[in-house]
C-alpha positions as protocol buffer text, in pm:
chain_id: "A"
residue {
  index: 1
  type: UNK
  ca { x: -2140 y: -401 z: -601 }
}
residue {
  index: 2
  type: UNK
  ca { x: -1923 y: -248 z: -343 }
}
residue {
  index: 3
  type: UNK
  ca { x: -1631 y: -375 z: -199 }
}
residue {
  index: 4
  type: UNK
  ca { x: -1597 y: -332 z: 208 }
}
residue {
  index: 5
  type: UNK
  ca { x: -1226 y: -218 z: 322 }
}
residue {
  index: 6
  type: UNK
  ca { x: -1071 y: -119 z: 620 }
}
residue {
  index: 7
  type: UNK
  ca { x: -948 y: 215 z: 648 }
}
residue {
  index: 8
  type: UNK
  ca { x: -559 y: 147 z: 728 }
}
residue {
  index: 9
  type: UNK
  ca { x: -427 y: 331 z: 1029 }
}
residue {
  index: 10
  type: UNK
  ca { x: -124 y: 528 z: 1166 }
}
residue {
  index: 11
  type: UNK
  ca { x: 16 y: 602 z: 1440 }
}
residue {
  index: 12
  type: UNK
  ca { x: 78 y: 932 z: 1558 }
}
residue {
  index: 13
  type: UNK
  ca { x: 444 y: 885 z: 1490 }
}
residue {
  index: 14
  type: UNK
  ca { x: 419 y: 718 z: 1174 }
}
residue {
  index: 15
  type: UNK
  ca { x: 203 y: 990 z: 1036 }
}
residue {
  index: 16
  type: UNK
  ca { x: 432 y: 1216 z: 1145 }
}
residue {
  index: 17
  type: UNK
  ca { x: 695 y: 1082 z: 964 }
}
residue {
  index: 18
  type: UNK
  ca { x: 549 y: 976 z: 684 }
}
residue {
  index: 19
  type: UNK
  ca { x: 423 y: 1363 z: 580 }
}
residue {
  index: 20
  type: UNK
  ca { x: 760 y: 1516 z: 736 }
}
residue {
  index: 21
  type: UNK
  ca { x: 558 y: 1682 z: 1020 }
}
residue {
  index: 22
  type: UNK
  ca { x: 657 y: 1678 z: 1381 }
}
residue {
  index: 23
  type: UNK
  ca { x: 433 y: 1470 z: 1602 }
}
residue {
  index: 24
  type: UNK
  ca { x: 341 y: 1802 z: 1810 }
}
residue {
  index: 25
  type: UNK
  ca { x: 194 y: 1926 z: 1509 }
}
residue {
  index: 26
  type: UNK
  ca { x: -29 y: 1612 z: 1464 }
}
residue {
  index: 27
  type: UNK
  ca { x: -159 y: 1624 z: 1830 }
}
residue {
  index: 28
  type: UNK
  ca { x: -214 y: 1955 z: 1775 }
}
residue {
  index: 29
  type: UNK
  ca { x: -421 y: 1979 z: 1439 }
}
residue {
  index: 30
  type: UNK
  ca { x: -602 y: 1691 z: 1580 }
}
residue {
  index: 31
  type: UNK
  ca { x: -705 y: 1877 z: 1915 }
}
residue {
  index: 32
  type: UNK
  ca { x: -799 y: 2163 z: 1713 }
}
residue {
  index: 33
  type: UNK
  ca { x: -1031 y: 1909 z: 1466 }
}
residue {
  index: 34
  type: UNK
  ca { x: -800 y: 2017 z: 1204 }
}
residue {
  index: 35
  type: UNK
  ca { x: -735 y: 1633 z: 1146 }
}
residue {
  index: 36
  type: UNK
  ca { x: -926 y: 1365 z: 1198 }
}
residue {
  index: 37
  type: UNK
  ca { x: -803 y: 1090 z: 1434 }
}
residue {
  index: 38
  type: UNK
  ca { x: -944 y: 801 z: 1600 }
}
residue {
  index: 39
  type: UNK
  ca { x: -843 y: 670 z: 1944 }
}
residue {
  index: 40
  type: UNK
  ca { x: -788 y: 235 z: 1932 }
}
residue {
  index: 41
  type: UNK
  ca { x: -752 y: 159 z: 2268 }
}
residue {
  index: 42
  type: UNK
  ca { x: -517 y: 418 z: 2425 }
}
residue {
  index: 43
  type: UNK
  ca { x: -345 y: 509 z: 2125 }
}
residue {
  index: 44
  type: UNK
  ca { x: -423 y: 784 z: 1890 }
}
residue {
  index: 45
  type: UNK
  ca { x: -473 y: 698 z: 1502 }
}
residue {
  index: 46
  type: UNK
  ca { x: -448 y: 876 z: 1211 }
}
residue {
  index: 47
  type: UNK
  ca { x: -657 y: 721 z: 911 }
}
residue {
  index: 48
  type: UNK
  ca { x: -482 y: 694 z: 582 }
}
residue {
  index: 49
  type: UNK
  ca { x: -793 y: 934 z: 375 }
}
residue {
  index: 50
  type: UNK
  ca { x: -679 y: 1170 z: 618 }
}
residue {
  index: 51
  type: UNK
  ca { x: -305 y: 1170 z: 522 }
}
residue {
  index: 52
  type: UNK
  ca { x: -432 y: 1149 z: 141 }
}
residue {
  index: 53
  type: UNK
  ca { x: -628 y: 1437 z: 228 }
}
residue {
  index: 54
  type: UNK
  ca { x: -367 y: 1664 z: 411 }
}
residue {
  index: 55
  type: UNK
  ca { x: -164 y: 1634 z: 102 }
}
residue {
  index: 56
  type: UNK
  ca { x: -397 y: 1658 z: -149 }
}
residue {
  index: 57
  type: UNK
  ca { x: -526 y: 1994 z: 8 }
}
residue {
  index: 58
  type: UNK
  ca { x: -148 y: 2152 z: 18 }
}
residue {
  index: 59
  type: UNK
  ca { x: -116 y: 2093 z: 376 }
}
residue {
  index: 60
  type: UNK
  ca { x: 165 y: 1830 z: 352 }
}
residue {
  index: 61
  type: UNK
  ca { x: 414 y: 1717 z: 200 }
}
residue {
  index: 62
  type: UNK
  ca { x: 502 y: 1327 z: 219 }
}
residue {
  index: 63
  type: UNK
  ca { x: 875 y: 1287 z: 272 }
}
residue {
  index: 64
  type: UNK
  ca { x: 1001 y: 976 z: 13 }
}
residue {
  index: 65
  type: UNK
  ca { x: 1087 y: 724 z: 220 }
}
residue {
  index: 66
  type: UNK
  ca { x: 1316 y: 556 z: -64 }
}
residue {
  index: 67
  type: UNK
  ca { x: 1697 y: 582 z: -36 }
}
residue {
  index: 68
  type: UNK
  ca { x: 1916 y: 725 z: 163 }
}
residue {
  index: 69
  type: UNK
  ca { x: 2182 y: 988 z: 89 }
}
């Protein structure tokens, strides 16, 4: 039996953030099909396997977003 999910999604900005790239470099990799995004209305979404997969593959580095110095 498998279990359906939905993929969870990021914005640009989060995704950004979240693997301590700059949003420019997002856009960028995504215009370039370097990344995989999907557009939701207007706006520009990163899927979660594709952070997972940026990281996994050396390509990032996910800043800890757990206290603050």
């Amino acid at each position: 039996m498998t279990a359906h999910h939905s993929q969870e999604l990021f914005t640009v900005a989060s995704a950004a953030q979240i693997l301590g790239l700059s949003q420019s470099t997002i856009r960028r990799w995504a215009n370039n099909d370097l990344i995989r995004t999907l557009k939701v209305g207007r706006a520009r979404m990163v899927p979660a396997s594709e952070l997972r997969r940026l990281v996994e593959q050396g390509l990032a580095f996910p800043v800890s977003d757990g206290g603050q110095s």
